[in-house]
C-alpha positions as CSV (number, residue, x, y, z in Angstrom):
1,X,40.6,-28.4,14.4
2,X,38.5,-25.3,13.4
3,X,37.1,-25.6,9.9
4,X,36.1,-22.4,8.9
5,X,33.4,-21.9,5.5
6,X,33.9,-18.8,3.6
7,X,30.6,-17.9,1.9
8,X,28.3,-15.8,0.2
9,X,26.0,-16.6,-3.1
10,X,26.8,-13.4,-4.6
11,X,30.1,-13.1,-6.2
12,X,32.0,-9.7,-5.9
13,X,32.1,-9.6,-2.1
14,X,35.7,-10.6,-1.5
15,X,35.3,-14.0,-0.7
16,X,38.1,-15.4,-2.0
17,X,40.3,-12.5,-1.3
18,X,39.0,-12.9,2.4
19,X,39.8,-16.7,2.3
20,X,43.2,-16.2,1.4
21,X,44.3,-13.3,3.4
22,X,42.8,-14.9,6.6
23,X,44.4,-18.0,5.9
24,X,47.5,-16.4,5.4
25,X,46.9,-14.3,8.6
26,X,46.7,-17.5,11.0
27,X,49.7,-19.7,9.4
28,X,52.1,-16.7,10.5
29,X,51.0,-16.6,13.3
30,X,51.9,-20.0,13.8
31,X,49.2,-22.1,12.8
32,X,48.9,-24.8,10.7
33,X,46.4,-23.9,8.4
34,X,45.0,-25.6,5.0
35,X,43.3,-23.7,2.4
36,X,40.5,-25.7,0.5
37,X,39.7,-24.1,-3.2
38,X,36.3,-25.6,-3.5
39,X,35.2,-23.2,-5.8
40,X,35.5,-24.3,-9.7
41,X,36.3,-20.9,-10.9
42,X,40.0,-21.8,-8.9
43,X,41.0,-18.0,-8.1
44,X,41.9,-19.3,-4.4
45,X,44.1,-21.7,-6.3
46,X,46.0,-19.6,-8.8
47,X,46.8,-17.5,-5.6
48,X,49.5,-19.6,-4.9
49,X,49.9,-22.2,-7.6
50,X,51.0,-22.3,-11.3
51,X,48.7,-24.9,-13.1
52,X,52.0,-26.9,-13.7
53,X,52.3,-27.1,-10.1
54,X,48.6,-29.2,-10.0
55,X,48.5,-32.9,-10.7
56,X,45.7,-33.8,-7.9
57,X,42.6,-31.5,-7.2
58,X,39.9,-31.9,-5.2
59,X,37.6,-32.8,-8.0
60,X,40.0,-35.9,-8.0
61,X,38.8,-36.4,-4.2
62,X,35.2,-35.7,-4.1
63,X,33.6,-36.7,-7.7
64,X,32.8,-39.5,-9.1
65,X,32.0,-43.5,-7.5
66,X,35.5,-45.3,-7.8
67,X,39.5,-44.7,-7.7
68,X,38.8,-41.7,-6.2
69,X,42.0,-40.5,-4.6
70,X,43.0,-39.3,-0.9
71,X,42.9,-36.0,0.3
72,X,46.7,-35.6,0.9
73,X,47.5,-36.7,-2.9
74,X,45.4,-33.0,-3.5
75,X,47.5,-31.0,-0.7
76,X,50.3,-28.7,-1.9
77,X,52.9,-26.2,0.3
78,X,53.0,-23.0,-0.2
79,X,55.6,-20.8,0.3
80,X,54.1,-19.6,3.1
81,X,55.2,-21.4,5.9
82,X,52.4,-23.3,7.7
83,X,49.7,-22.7,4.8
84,X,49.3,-25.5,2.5
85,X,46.5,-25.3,-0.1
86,X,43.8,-28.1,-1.6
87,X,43.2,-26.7,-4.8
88,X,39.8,-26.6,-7.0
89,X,39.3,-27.7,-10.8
90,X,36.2,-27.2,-12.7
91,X,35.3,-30.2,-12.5
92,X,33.9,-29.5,-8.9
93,X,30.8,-28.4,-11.0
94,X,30.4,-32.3,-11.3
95,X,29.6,-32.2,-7.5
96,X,25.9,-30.7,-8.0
97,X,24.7,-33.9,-9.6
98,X,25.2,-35.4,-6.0
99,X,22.4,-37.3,-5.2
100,X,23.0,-39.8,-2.5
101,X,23.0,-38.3,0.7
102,X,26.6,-40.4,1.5
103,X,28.3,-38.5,-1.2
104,X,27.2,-35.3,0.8
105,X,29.5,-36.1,3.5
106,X,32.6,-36.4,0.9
107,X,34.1,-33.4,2.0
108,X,33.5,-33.6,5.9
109,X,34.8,-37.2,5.3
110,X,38.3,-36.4,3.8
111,X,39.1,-33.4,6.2
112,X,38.0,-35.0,9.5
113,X,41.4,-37.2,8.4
114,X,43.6,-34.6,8.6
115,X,44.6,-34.0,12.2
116,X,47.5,-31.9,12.1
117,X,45.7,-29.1,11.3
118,X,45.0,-26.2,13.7
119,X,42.7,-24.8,11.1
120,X,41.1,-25.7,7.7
121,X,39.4,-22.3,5.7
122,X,36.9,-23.3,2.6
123,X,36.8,-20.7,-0.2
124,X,33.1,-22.1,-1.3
125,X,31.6,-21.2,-4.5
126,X,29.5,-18.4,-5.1
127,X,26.3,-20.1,-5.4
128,X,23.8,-21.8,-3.3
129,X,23.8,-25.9,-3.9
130,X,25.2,-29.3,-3.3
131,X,28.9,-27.7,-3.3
132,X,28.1,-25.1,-0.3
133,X,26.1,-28.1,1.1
134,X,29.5,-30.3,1.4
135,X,30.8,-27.7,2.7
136,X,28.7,-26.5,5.7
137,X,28.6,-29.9,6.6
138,X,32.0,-30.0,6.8
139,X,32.7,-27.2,8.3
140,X,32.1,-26.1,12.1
141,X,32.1,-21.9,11.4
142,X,31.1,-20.0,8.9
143,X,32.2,-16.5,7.9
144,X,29.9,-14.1,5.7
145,X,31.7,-11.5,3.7
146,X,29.4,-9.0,2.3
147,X,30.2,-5.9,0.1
148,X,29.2,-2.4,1.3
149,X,26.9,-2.1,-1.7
150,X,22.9,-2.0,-2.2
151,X,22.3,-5.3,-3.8
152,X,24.8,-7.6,-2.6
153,X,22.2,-7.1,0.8
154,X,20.1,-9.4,-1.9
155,X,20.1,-12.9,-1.0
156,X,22.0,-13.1,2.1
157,X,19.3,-13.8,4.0
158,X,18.4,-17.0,1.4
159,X,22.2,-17.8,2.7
160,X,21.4,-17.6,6.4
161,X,18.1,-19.8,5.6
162,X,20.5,-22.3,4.2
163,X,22.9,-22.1,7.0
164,X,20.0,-22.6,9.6
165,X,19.1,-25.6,7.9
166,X,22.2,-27.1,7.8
167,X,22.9,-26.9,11.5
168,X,20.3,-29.9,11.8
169,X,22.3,-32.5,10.3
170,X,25.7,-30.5,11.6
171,X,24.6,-29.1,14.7
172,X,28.2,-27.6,16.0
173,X,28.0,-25.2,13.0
174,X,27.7,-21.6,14.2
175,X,28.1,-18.5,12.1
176,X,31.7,-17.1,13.2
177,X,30.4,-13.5,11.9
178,X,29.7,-11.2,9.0
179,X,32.0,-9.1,7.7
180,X,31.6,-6.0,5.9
181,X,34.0,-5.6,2.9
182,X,34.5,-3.5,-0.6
183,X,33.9,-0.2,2.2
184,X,34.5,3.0,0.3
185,X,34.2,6.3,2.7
186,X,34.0,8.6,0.1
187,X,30.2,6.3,-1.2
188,X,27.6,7.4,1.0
189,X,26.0,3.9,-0.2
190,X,28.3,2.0,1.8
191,X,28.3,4.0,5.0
192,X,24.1,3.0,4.3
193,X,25.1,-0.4,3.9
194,X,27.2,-0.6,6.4
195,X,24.5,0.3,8.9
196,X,22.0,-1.9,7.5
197,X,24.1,-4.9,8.1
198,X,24.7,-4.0,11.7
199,X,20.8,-3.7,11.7
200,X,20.0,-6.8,10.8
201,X,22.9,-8.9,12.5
202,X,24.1,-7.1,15.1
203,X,27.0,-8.0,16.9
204,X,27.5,-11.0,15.1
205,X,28.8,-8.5,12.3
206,X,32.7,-8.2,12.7
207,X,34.1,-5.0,14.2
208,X,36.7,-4.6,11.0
209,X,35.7,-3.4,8.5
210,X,37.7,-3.9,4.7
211,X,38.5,-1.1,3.0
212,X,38.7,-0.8,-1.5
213,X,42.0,-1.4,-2.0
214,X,43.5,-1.8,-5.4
215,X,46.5,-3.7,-3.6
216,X,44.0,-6.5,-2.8
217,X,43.3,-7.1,-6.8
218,X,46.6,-6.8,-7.5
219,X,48.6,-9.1,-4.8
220,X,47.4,-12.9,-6.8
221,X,49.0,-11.6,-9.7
222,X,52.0,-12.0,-7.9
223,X,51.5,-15.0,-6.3
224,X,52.3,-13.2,-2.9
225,X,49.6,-12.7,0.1
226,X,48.7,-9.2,1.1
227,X,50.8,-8.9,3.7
228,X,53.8,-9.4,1.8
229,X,52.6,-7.1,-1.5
230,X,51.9,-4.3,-0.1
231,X,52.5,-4.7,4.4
232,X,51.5,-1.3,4.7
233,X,48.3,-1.0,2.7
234,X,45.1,-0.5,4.0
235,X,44.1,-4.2,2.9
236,X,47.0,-5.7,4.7
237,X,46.2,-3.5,7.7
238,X,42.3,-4.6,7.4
239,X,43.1,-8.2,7.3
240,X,45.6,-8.2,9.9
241,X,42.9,-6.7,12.2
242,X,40.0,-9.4,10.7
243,X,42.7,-12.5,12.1
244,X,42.8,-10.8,15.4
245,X,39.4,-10.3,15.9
246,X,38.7,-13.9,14.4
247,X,41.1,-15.4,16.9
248,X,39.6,-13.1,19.4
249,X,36.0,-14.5,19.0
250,X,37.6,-18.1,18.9
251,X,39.1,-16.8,22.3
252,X,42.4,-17.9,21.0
253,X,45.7,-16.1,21.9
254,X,48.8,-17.0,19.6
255,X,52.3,-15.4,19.0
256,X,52.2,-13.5,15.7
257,X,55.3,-14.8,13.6
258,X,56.5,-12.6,11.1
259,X,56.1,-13.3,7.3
260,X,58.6,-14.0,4.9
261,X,59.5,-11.2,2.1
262,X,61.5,-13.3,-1.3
């Protein structure tokens, strides 16, 4: 199992929209994937769930001391075939009063029990604390989407501090890559950022590159992936290419299975 952490302390970089679509991306092509929403603000969530759909959230798995409840009891289908979802509730916030360091391991716990998945992808929160903490632990990649702007550069390296550290207690936790997103080729500022991140990280910065695309803001209103909103768009073409390349780097070679259209 490959548990992949989404992350990045500053919010507007596409995290969430890159944990979904890559999720998406790897259950058609015919792996069993499981989303984790483990950030309170639930966008990953509302993705692919009403809230009448939600009786069990992770909150109901990782806070608190006692009758806390499985993970499976917080595990829904979507109608994607081979992605099911674990979805968030604000009550994750709870989670940064964690103190003791067995309550740290909460998360790794519960998804080191779920073996029949090929891969597990954690939207984390945009923030640095006890919640990104559960979740690097947890997790055995991480993934680092930055926008193509000047000051989302800000504070990324306070994230790779963080992920440094946390490869001591979790030492098979690697960073999968960067990846550059929000890219506009008309904004001279984000061919500059663009470069910069390359300059500072090299090849561990993905080759794909996302593009602005309205289609990407719009597709969660509709409760459908990118690839079925809009299969031609440049998001759906971006993200498509970001799976290959992640499966690539994983040196993993799968069939791609088609997605359904309702």
């Amino acid at each position: 199992m490959i548990t992949i952490a989404v992350a990045n302390q500053k919010g507007g970089v596409a995290k969430t929209t890159t944990a979904c679509a890559v999720a998406a991306g790897l259950a058609i092509r015919g792996h069993q994937t499981l989303l984790v929403d483990l950030d309170q603000q639930r966008n990953a969530s509302t993705s692919f769930l009403t809230p009448e759909m939600i009786e069990t959230t992770l909150a109901d798995v990782l806070v608190g001391h006692n009758e806390r409840k499985p993970i499976r009891d917080a595990i829904y289908q979507t109608h994607i075939e081979g992605l099911d979802i674990a979805p968030a509730s604000i009550r994750l916030a709870l989670i940064e009063r964690t103190v003791a360091i067995e309550e740290q391991y909460r998360l790794k716990d519960a998804l080191d029990s779920l073996a029949e998945y090929s891969f597990i992808i954690i939207d984390c929160p945009p923030s640095l604390g006890m919640t990104l903490t559960q979740a690097l632990l947890a997790a055995s990649h991480v993934l680092v989407p930055i926008a193509a702007q000047f000051y989302p550069l800000e504070g990324v390296v306070d994230l790779t501090e963080t992920i440094k550290a946390t490869m001591r207690p979790n030492p098979k936790l690697s960073v999968l890559g960067y990846l550059v997103t929000v890219f506009d080729s008309r904004n001279s500022i984000c061919a500059q950022a663009d470069a910069k991140i390359r300059e500072m990280f090299g090849n561990d910065v993905f080759d794909t590159v996302i593009r602005s695309n309205v289609k990407l803001q719009t597709a969660p209103a509709y409760r459908k992936t990118i690839f079925e909103h809009a299969p031609s768009s440049h998001g759906s073409t971006d993200y498509d290419s970001l799976t290959d390349e992640l499966l690539d780097r994983l040196q993993i070679r799968t069939p791609i299975r088609m997605v359904k259209n309702d």
